[in-house]
C-alpha positions in Angstrom: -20.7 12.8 -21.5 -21.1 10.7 -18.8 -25.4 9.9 -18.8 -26.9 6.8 -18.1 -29.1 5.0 -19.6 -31.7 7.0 -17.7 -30.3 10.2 -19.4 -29.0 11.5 -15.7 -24.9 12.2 -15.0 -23.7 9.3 -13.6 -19.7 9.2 -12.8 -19.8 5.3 -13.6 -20.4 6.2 -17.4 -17.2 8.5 -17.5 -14.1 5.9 -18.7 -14.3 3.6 -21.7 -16.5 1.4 -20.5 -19.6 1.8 -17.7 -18.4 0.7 -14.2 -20.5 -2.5 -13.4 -20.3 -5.2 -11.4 -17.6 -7.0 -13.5 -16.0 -3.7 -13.8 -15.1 -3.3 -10.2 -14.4 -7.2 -9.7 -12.0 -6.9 -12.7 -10.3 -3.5 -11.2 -10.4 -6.2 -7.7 -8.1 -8.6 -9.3 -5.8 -6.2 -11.3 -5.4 -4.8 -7.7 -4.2 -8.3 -6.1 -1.7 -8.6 -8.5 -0.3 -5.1 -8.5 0.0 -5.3 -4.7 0.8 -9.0 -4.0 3.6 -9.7 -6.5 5.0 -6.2 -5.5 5.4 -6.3 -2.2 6.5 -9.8 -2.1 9.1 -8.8 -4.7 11.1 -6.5 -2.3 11.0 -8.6 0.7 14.5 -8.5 1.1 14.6 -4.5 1.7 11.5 -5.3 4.3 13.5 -7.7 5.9 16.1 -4.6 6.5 13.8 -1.7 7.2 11.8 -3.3 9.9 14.6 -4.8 12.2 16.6 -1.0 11.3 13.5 -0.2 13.0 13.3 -2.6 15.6 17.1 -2.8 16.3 18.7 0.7 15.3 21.8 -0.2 16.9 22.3 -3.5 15.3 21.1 -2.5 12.6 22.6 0.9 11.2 22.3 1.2 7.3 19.9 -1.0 5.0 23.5 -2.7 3.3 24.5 -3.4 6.5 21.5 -4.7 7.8 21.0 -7.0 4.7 25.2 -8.0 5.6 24.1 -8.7 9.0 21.2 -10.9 8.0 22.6 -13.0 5.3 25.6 -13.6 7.6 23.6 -14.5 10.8 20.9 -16.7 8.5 21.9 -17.3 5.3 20.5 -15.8 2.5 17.2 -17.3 3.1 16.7 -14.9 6.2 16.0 -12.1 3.5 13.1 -13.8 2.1 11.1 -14.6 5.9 8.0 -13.5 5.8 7.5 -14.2 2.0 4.2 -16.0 2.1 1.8 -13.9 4.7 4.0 -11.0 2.4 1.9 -12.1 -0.9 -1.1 -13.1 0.7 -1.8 -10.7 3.2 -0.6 -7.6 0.8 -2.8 -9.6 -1.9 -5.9 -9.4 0.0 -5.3 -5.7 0.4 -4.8 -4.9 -3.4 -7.7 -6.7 -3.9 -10.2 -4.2 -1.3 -8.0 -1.1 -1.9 -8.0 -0.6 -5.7 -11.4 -2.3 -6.1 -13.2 -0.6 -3.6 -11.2 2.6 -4.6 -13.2 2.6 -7.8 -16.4 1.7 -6.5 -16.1 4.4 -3.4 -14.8 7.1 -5.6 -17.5 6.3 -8.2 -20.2 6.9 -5.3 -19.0 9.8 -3.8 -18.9 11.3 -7.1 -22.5 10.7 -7.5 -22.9 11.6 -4.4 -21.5 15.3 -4.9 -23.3 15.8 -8.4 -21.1 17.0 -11.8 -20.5 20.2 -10.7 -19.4 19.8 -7.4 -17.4 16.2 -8.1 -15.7 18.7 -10.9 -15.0 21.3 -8.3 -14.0 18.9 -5.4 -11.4 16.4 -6.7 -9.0 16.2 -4.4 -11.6 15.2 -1.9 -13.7 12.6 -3.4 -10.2 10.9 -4.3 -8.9 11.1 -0.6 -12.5 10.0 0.9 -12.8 6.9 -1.6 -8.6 5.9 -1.1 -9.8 6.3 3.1 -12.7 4.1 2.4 -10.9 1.6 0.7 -7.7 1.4 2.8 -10.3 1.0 5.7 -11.7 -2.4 4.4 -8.3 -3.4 3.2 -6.4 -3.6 6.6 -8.8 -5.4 8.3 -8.0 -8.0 5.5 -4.6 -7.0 6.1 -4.0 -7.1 9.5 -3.5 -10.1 10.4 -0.9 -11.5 7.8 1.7 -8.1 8.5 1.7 -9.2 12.2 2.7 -12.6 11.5 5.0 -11.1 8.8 6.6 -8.7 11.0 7.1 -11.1 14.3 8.8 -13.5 11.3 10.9 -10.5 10.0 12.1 -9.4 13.3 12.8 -12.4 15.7 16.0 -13.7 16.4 16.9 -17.0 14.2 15.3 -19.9 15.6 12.8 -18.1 18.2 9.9 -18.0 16.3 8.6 -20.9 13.3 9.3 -19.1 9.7 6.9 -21.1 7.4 3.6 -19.0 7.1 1.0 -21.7 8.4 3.2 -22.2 11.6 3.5 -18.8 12.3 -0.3 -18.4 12.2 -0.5 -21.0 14.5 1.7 -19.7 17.1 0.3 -16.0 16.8 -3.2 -17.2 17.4 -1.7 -20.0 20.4 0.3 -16.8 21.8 -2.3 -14.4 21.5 -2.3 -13.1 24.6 1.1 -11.7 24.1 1.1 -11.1 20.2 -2.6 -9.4 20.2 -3.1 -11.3 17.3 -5.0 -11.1 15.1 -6.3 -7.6 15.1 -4.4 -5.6 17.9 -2.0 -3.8 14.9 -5.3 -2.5 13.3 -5.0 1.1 14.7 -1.5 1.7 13.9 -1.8 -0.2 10.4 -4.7 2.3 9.8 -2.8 4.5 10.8 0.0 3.9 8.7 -2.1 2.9 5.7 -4.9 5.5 5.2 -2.7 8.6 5.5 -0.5 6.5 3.0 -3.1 5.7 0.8 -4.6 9.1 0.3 -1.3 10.3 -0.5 -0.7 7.3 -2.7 -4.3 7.9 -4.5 -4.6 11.9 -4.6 -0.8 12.4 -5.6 -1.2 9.9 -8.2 -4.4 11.1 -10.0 -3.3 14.7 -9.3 -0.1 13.8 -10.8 -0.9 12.0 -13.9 -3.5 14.8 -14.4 -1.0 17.3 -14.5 1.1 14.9 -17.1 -2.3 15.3 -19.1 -2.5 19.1 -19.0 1.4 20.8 -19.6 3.3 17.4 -21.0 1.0 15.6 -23.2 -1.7 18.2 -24.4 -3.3 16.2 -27.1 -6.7 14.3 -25.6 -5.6 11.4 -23.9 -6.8 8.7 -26.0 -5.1 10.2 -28.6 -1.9 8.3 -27.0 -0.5 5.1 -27.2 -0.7 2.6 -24.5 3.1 2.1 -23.9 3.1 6.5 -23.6 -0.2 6.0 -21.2 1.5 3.5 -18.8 4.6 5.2 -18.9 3.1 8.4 -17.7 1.1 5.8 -15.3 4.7 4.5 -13.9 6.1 8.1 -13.3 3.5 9.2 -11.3 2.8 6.6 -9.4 6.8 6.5 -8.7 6.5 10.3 -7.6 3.6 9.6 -5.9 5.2 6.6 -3.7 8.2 9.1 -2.4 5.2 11.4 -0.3 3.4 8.3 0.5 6.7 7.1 2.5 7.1 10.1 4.2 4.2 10.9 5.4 3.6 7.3 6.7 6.5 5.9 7.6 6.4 7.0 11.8 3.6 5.0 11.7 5.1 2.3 10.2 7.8 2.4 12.7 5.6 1.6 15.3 3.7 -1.4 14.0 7.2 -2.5 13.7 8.4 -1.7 17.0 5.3 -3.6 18.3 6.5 -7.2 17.5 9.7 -6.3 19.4 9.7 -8.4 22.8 10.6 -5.8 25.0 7.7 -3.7 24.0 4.7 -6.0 25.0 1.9 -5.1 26.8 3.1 -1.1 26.6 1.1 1.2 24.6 1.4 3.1 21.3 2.1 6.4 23.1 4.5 4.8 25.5 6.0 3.0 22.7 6.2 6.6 20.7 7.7 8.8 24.0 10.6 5.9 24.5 11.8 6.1 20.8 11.4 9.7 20.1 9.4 11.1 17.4 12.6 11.9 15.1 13.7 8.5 15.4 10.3 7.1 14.3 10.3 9.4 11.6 13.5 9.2 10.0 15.0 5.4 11.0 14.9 3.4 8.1 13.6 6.3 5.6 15.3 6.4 3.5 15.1 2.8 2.2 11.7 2.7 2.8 11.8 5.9 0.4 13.4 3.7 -2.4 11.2 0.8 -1.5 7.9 2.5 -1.9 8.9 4.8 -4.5 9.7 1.7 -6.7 6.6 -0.2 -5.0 4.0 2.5 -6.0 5.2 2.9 -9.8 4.8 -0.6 -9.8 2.0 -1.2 -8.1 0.1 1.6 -10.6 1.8 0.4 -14.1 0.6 -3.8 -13.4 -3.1 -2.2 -12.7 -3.2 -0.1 -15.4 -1.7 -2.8 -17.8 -4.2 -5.2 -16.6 -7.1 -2.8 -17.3 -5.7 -1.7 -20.3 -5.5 -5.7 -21.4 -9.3 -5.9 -20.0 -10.0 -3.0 -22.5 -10.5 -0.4 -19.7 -8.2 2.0 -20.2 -5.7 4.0 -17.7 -6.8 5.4 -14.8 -6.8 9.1 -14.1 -5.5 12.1 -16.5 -9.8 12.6 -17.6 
């Protein structure tokens, strides 16, 4: 039962341990380092899906485009982008997952037992859109600079993080920096992230329910965080779907030609199947990879910090 020390329901009493202030600055750091090290980890396949974005024509397949790059750049030109990469997508793991948990826990309370029983899927989308709000505004900044660094020609635009900063906040007039991605990024993000959230703790709830029927701390951590991995992997494919026209267009923003134009006019010239479907496939792969991931390093942290697995209750 989850009762406070007041003898009311209170959602933050549900899991192992009550959801306090360390709780949710613990759940804060294990979300850092699912996101940072993850995203940073695949930069190589950014690298490739955002000028196959920018530059279809150039750019045709992701072995190609990776072909293309390590021939024009060396094989460091895989790895631009790196540093605003880990920090920015740091900062983001840090507000989404923490504030995921705290969010989720107060909408819960919110609704009352019955109806945070009854309404799931809801309170898990609304605290995944609350978080993700917070998190791209943390965000924001560090994927522009990442994406002008990913997508400019060799030798047009400084590489090292702290110099790209520089010149996206000298050249702001023309880069928008530091917040003029923020409605595509939301755009792209919270769509992604309710997806990302609700698949995965629908997901591993249904693991819980037809695959592993015993109660689920009858299991053993390794079985927990495998079932923690293959939903968050399953979960990743919808989440690239459903976000990726989006993330077409913060992309197609840092390409010279498109400055100063809109995100509709941006959209008409490209064409709604091409935003959709360039560079989907690897971004399938990348995410799909990136989500399991992303869930198995947060669930092994709070499974080291004694707080068990998330979802599957």
């Amino acid at each position: 039962m989850a009762v406070s020390p007041s003898g009311k329901w209170d959602a933050r009493y549900l899991g192992p341990v009550p959801h306090d202030t360390t709780y949710y600055m613990k759940c804060m750091l294990g979300g850092a380092l699912a996101c940072g090290f993850t995203h940073a980890g695949i930069t190589p396949l950014d690298v490739a899906k955002c000028n196959m974005q920018v530059d279809p024509a150039k750019f045709k397949s992701t072995g190609q485009a990776l072909r293309t790059i390590v021939a024009e750049e060396t094989s460091r030109g895989l790895w631009k982008g790196f540093g605003p990469t880990f920090v920015g997508y740091s900062l983001q793991g840090l507000f989404k997952y923490g504030l995921y948990e705290y969010f989720k826990d107060m909408y819960m309370n919110m609704a009352g037992e019955e109806a945070s029983a009854q309404y799931k899927g809801l309170i898990w989308c609304a605290g995944s859109a609350s978080a993700e709000f917070f998190a791209d505004i943390a965000l924001c900044p560090l994927e522009m600079t990442k994406v002008k660094i990913q997508t400019s020609p060799a030798g047009t635009f400084p590489v090292p993080m702290f110099a790209a900063l520089s010149h996206m906040s000298a050249m702001k007039a023309e880069t928008r920096f530091p917040f003029g991605s923020l409605v595509p990024l939301w755009s792209r993000q919270i769509p992604y992230t309710m997806a990302k959230f609700f698949f995965f703790e629908y997901i591993v709830a249904l693991f819980y329910k037809h695959v592993f029927t015993a109660p689920k701390d009858t299991y053993s951590k390794p079985t927990q965080l495998g079932v923690t991995f293959a939903s968050g992997y399953l979960a990743g494919v919808v989440c690239a779907v459903v976000s990726h026209p989006a993330d077409s267009l913060v992309s197609l923003m840092g390409k010279p030609a498109n400055r100063g134009k809109s995100l509709g006019a941006i959209a008409s010239e490209t064409g709604i199947v091409s935003l959709a479907t360039k560079g989907l496939g690897t971004r399938v792969v990348m995410i799909g990879t990136l989500t399991g991931f992303q869930w198995w390093i947060y669930d092994s942290f709070k499974t080291a910090m004694g707080m068990g697995t998330t979802g599957g209750k």
